[in-house]
Backbone as XML, in Angstrom:
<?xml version="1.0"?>
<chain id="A" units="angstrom">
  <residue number="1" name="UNK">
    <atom name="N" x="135.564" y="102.703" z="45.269"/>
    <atom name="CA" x="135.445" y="102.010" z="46.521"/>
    <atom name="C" x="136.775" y="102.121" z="47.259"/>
  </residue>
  <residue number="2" name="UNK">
    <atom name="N" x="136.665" y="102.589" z="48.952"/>
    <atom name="CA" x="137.859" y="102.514" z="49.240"/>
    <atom name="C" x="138.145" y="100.785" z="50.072"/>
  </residue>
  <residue number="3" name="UNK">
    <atom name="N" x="139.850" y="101.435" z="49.858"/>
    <atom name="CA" x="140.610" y="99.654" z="50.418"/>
    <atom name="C" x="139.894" y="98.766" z="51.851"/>
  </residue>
  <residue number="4" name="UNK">
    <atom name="N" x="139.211" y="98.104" z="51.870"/>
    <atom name="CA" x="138.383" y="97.369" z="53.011"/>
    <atom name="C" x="136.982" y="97.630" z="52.803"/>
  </residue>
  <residue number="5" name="UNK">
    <atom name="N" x="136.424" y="98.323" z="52.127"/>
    <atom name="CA" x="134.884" y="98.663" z="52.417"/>
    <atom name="C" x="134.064" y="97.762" z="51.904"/>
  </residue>
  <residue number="6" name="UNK">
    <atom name="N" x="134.350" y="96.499" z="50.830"/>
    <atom name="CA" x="133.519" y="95.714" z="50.996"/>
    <atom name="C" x="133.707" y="94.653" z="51.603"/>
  </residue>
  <residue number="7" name="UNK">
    <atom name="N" x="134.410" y="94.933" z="52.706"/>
    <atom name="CA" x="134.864" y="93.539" z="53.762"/>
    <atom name="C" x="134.112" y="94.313" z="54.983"/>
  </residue>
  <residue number="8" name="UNK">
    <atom name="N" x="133.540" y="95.323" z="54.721"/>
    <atom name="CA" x="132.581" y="96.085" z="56.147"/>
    <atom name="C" x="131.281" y="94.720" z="56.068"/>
  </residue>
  <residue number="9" name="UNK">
    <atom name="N" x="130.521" y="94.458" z="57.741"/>
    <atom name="CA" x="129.231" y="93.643" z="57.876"/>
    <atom name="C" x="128.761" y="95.016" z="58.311"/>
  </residue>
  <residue number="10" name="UNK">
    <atom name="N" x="127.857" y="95.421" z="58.343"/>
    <atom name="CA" x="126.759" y="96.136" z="59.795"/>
    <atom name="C" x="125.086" y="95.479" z="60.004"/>
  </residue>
  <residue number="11" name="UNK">
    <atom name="N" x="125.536" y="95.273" z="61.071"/>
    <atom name="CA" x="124.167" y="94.506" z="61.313"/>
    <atom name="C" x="123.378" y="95.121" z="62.717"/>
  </residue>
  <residue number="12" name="UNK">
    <atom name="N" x="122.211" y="95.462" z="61.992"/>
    <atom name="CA" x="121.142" y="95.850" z="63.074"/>
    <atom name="C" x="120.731" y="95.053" z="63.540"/>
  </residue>
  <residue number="13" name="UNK">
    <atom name="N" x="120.895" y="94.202" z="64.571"/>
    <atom name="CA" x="120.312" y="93.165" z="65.636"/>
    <atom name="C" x="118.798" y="93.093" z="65.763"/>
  </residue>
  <residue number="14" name="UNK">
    <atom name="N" x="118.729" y="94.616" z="66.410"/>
    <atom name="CA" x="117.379" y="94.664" z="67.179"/>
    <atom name="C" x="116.542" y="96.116" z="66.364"/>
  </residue>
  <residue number="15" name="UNK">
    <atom name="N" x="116.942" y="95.984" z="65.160"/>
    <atom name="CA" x="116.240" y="96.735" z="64.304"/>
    <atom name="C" x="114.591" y="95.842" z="63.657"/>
  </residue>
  <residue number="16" name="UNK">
    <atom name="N" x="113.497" y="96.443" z="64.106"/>
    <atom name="CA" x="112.362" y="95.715" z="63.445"/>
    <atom name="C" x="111.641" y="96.520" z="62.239"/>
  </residue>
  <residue number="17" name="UNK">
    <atom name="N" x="111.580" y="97.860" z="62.307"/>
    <atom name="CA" x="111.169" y="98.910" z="61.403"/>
    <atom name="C" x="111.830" y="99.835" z="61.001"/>
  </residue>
  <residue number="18" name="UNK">
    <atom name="N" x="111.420" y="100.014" z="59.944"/>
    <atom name="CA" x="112.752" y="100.992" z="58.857"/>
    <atom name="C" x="111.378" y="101.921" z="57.860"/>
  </residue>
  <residue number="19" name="UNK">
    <atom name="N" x="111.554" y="102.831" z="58.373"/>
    <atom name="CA" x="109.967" y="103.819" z="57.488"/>
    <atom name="C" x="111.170" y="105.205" z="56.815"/>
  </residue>
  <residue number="20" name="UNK">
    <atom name="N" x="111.461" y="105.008" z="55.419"/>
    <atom name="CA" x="112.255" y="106.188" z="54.506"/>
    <atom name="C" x="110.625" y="106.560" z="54.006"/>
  </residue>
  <residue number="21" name="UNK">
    <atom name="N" x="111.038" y="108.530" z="54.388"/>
    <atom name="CA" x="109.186" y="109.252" z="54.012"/>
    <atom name="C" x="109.857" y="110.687" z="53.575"/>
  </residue>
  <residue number="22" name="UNK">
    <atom name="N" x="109.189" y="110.660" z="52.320"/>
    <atom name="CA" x="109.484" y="112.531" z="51.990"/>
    <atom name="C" x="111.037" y="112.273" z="51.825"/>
  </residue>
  <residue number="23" name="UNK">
    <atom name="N" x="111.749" y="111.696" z="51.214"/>
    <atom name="CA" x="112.963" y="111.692" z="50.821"/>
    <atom name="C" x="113.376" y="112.142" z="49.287"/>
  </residue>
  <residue number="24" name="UNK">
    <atom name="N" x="112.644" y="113.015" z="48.542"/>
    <atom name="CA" x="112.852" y="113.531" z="47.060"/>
    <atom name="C" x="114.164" y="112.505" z="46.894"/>
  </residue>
  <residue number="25" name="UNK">
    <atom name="N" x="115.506" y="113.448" z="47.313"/>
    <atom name="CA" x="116.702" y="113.082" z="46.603"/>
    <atom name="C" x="117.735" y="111.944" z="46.964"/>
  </residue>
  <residue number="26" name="UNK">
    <atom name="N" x="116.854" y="110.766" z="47.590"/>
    <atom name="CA" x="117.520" y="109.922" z="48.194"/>
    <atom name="C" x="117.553" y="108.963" z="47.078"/>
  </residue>
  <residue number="27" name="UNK">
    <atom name="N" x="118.887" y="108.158" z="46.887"/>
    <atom name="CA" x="118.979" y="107.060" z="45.733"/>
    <atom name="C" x="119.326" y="106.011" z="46.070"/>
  </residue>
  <residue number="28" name="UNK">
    <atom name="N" x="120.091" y="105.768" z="47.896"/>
    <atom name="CA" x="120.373" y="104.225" z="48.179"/>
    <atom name="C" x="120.236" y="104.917" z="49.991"/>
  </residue>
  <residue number="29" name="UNK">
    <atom name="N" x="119.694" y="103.401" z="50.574"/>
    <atom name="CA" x="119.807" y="103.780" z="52.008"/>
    <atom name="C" x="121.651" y="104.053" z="51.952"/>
  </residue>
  <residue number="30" name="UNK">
    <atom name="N" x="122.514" y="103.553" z="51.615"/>
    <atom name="CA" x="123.652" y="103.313" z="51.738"/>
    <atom name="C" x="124.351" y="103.217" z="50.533"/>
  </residue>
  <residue number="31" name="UNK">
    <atom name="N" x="125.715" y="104.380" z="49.828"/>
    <atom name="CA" x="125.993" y="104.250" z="48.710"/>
    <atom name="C" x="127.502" y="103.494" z="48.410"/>
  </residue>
  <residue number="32" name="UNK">
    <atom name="N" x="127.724" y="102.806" z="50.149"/>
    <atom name="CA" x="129.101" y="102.605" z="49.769"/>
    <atom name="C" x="128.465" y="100.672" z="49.556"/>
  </residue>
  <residue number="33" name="UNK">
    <atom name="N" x="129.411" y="100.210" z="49.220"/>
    <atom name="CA" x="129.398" y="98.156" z="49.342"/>
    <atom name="C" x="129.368" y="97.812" z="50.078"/>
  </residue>
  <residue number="34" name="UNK">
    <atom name="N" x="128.828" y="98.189" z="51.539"/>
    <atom name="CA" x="128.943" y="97.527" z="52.634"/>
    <atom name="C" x="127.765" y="96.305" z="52.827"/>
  </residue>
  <residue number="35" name="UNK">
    <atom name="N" x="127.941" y="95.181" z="53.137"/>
    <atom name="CA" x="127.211" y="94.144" z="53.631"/>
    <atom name="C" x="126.129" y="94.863" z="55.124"/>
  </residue>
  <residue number="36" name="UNK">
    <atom name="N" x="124.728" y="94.396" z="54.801"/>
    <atom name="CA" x="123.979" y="94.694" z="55.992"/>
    <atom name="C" x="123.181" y="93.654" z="56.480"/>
  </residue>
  <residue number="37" name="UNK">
    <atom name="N" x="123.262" y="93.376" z="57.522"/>
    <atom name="CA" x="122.315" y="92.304" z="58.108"/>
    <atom name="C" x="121.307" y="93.090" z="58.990"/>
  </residue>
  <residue number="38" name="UNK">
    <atom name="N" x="119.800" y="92.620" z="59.021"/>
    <atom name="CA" x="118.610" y="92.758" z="59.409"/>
    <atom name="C" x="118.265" y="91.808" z="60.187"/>
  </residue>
  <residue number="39" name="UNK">
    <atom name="N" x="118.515" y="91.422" z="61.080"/>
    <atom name="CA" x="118.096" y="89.554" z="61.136"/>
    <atom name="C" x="116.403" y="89.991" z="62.165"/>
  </residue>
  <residue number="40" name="UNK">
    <atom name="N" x="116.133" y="91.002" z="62.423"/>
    <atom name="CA" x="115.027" y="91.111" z="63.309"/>
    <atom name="C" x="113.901" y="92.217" z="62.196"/>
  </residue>
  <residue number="41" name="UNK">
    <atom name="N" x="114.572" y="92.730" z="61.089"/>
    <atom name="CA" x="113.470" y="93.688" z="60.611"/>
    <atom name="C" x="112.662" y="93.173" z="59.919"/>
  </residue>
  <residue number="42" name="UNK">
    <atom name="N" x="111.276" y="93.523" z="60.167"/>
    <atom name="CA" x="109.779" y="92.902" z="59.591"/>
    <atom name="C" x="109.185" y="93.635" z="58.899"/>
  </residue>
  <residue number="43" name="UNK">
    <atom name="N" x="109.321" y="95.249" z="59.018"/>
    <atom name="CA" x="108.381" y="95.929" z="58.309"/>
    <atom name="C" x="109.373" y="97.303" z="57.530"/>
  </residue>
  <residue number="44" name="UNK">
    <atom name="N" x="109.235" y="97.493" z="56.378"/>
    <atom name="CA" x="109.889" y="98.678" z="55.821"/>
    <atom name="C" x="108.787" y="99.155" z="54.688"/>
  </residue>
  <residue number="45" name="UNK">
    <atom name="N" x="109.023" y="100.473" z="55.077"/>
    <atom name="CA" x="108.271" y="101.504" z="54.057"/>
    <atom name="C" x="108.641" y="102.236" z="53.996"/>
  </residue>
  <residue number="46" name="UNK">
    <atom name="N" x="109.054" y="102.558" z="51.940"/>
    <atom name="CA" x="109.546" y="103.638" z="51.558"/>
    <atom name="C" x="108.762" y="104.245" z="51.119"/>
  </residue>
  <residue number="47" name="UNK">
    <atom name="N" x="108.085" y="105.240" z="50.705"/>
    <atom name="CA" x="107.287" y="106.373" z="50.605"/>
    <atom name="C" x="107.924" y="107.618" z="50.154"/>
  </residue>
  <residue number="48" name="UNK">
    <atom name="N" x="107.105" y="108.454" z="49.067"/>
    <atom name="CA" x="107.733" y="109.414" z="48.187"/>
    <atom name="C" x="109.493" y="109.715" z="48.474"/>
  </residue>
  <residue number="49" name="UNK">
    <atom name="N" x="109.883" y="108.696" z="47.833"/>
    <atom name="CA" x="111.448" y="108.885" z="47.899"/>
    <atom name="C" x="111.179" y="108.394" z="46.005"/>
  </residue>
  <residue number="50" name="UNK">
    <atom name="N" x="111.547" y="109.150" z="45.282"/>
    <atom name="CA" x="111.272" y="108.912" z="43.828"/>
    <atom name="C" x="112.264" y="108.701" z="43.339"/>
  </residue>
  <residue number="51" name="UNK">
    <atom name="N" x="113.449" y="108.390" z="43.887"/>
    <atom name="CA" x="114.708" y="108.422" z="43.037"/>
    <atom name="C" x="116.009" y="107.210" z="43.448"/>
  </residue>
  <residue number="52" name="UNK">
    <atom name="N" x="114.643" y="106.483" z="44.823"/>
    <atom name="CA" x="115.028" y="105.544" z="45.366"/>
    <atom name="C" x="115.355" y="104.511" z="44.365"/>
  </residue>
  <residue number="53" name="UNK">
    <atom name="N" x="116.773" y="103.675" z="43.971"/>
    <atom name="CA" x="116.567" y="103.108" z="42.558"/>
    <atom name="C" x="117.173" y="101.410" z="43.343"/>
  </residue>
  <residue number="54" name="UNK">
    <atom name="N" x="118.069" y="101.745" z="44.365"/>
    <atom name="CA" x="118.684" y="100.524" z="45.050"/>
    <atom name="C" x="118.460" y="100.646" z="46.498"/>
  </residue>
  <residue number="55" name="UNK">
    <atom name="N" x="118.711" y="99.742" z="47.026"/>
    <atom name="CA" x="118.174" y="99.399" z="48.946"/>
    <atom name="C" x="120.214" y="100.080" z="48.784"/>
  </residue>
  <residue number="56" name="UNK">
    <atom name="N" x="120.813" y="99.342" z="48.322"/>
    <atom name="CA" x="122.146" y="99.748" z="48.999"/>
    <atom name="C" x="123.184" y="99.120" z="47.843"/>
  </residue>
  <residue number="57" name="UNK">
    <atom name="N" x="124.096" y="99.046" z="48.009"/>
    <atom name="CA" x="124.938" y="98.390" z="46.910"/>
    <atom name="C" x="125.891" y="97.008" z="47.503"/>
  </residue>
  <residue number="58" name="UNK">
    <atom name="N" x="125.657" y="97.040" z="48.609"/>
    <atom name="CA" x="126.498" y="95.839" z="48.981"/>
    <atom name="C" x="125.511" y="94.288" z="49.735"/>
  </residue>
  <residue number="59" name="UNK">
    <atom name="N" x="125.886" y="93.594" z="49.699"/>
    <atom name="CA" x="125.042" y="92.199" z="50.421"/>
    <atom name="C" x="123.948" y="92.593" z="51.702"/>
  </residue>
  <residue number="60" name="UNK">
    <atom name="N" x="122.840" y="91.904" z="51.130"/>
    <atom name="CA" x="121.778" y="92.114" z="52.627"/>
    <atom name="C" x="121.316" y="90.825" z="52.966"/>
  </residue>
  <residue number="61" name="UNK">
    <atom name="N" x="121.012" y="90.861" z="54.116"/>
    <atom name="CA" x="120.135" y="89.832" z="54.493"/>
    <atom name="C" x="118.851" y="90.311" z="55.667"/>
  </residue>
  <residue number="62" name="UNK">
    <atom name="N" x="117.547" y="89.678" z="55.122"/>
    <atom name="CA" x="116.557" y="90.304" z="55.779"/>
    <atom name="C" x="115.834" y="89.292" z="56.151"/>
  </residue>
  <residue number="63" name="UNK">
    <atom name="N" x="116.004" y="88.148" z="56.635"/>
    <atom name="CA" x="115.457" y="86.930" z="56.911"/>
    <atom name="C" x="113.720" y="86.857" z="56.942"/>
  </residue>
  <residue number="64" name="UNK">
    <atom name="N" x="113.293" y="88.260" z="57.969"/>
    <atom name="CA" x="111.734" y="88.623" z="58.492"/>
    <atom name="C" x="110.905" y="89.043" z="57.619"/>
  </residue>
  <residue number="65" name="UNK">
    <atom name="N" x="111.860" y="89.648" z="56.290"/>
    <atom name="CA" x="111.342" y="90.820" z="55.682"/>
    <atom name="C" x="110.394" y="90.149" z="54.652"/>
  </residue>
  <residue number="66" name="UNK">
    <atom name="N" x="109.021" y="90.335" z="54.706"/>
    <atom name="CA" x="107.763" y="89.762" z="53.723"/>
    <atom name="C" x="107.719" y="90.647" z="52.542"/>
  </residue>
  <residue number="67" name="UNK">
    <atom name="N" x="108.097" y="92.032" z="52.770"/>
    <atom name="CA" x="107.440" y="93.157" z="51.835"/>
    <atom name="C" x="107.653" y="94.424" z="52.054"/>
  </residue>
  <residue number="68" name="UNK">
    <atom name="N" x="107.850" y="95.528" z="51.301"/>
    <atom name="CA" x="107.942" y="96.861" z="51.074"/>
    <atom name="C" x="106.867" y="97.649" z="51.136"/>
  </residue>
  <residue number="69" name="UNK">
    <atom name="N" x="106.553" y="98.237" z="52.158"/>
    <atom name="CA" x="105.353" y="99.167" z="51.800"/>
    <atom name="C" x="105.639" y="100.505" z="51.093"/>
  </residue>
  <residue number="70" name="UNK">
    <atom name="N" x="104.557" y="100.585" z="50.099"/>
    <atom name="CA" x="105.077" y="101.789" z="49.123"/>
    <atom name="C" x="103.903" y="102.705" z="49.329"/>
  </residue>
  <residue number="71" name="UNK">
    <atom name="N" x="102.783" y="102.393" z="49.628"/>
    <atom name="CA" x="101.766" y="103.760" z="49.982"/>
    <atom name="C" x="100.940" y="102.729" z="50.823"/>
  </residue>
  <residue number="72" name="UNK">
    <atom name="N" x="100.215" y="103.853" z="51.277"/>
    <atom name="CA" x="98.801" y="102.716" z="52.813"/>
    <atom name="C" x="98.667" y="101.546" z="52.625"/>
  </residue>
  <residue number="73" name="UNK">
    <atom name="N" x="97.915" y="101.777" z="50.580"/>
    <atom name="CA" x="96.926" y="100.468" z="50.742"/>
    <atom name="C" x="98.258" y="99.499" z="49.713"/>
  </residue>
  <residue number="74" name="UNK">
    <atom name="N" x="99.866" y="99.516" z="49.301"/>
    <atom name="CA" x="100.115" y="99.138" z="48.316"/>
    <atom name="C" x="101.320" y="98.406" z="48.507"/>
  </residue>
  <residue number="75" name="UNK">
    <atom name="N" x="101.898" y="96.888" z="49.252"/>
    <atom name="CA" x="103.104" y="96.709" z="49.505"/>
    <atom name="C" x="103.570" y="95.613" z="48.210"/>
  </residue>
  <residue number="76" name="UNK">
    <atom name="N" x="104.979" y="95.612" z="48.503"/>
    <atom name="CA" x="105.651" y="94.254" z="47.395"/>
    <atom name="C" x="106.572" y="93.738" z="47.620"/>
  </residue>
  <residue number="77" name="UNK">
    <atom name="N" x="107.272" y="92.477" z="47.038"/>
    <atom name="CA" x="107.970" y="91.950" z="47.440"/>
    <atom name="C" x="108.452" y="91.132" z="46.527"/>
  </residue>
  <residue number="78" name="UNK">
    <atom name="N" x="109.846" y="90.880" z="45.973"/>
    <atom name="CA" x="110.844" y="90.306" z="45.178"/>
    <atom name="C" x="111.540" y="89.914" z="45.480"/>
  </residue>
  <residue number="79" name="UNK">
    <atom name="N" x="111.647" y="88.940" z="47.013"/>
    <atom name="CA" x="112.459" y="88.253" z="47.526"/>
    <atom name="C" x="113.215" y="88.595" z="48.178"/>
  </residue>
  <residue number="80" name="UNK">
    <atom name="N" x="113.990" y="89.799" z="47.813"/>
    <atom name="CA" x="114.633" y="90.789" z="48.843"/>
    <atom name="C" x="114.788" y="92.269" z="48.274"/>
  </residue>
  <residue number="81" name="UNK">
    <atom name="N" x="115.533" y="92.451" z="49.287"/>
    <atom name="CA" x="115.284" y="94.522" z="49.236"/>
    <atom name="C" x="115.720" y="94.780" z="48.085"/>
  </residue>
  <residue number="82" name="UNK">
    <atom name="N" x="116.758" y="95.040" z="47.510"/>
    <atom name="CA" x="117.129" y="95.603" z="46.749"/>
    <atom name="C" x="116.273" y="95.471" z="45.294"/>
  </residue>
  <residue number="83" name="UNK">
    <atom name="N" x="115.881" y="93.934" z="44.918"/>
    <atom name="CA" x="115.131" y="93.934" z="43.406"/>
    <atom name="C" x="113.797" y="94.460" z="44.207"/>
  </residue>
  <residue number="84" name="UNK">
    <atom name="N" x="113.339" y="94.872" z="44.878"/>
    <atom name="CA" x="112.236" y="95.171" z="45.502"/>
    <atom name="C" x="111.981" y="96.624" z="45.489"/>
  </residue>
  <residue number="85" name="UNK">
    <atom name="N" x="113.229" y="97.513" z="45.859"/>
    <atom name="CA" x="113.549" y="98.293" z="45.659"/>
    <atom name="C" x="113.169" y="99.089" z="44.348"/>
  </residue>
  <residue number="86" name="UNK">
    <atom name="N" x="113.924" y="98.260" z="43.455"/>
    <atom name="CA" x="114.058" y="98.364" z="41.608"/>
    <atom name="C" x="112.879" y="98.283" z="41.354"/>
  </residue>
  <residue number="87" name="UNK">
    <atom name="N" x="111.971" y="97.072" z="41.454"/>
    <atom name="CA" x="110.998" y="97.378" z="40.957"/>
    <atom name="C" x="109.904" y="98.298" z="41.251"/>
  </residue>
  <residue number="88" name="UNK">
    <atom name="N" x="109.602" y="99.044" z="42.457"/>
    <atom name="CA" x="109.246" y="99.839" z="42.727"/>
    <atom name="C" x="109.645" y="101.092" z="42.100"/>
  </residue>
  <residue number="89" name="UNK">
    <atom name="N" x="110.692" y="101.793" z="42.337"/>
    <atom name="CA" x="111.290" y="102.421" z="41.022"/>
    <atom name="C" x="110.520" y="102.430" z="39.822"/>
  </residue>
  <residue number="90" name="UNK">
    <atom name="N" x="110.932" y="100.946" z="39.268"/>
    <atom name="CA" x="110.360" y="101.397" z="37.747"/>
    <atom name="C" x="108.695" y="101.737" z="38.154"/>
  </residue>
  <residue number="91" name="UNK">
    <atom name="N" x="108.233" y="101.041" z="38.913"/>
    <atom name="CA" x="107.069" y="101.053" z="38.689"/>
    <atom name="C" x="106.431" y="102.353" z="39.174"/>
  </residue>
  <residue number="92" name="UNK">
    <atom name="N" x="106.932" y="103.075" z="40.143"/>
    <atom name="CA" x="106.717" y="104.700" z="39.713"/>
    <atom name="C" x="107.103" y="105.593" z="38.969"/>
  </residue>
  <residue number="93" name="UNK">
    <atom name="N" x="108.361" y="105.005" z="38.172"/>
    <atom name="CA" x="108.378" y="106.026" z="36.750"/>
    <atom name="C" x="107.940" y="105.406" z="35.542"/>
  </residue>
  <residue number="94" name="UNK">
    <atom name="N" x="107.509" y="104.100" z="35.897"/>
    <atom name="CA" x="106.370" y="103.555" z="34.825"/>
    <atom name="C" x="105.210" y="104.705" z="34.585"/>
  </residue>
  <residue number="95" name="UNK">
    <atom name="N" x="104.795" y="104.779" z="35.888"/>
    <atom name="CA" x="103.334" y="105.296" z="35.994"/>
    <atom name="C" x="103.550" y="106.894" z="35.615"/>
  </residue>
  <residue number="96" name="UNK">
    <atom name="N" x="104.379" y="107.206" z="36.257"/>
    <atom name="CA" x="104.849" y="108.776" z="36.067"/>
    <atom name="C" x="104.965" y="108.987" z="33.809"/>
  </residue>
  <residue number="97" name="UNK">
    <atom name="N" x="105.531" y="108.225" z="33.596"/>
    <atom name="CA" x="105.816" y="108.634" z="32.055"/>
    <atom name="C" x="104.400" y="108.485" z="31.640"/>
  </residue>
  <residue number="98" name="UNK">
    <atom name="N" x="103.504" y="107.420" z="31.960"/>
    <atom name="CA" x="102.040" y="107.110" z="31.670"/>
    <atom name="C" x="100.936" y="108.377" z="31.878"/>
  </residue>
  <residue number="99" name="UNK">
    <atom name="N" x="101.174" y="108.928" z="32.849"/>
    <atom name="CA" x="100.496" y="110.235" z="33.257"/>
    <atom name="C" x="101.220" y="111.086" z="32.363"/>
  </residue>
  <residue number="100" name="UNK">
    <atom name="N" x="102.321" y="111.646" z="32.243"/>
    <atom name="CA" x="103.055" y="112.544" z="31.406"/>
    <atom name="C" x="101.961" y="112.372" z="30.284"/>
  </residue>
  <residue number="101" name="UNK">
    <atom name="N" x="101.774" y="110.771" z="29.047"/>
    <atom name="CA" x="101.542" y="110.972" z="27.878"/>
    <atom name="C" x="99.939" y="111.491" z="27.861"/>
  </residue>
  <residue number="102" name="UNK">
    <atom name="N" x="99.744" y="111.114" z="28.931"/>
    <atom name="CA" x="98.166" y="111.074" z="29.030"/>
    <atom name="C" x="97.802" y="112.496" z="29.417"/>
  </residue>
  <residue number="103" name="UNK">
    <atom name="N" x="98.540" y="113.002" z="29.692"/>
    <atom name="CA" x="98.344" y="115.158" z="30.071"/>
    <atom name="C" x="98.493" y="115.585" z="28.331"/>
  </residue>
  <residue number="104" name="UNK">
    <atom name="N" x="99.808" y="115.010" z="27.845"/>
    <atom name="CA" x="100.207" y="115.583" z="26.425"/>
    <atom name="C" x="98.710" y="115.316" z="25.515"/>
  </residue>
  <residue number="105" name="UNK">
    <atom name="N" x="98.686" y="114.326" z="25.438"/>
    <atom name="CA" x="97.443" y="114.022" z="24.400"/>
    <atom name="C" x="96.413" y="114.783" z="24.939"/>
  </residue>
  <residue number="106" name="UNK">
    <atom name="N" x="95.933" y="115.368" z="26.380"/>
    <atom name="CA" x="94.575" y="116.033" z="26.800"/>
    <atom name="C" x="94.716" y="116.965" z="26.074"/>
  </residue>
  <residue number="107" name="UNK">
    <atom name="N" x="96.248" y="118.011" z="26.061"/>
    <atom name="CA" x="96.412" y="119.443" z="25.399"/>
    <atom name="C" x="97.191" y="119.561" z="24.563"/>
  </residue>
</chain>
């Protein structure tokens, strides 16, 4: 971490939607500690980003934010982004290792 960067705020005011799509090799919206404020965003969906493991590494606040959409019919929510984040994560390489065993045992 460099000297000041977790004394950075950035705050999107008049940010309401945040849609991450087709992102293979993405692992944090943001990899440095910076603090982010949302105070207007309501809707976010991440979508095939598989390696998505954290929202960011430094403080958020999302006051609006109900839920994560992860495919059409499938959203969630853990209080805030980041464990929201995580669990999504696991829960597509939950499913991913589950399919893996289930191909091995067909052949």
């Amino acid at each position: 971490m460099e000297d000041g960067e977790a004394n950075v705020a950035i705050t999107f005011n008049k940010l309401t939607y945040l849609e991450l799509d087709g992102l293979p090799n993405l692992t944090n919206f943001c990899s440095g500690a910076y603090s982010f404020g949302f105070p207007s965003l309501e809707k976010v969906i991440v979508s095939c980003c598989p390696e998505m493991k954290t929202f960011c590494q430094g403080i958020l606040s999302a006051p609006k934010l109900k839920g994560v959409q992860a495919t059409k019919d499938y959203s969630h929510w853990e209080h805030d982004l980041n464990t929201t984040t995580l669990r999504l994560w696991e829960s597509n390489h939950d499913d991913t290792q589950w399919l893996f065993r289930e191909m091995v045992s067909i052949f």
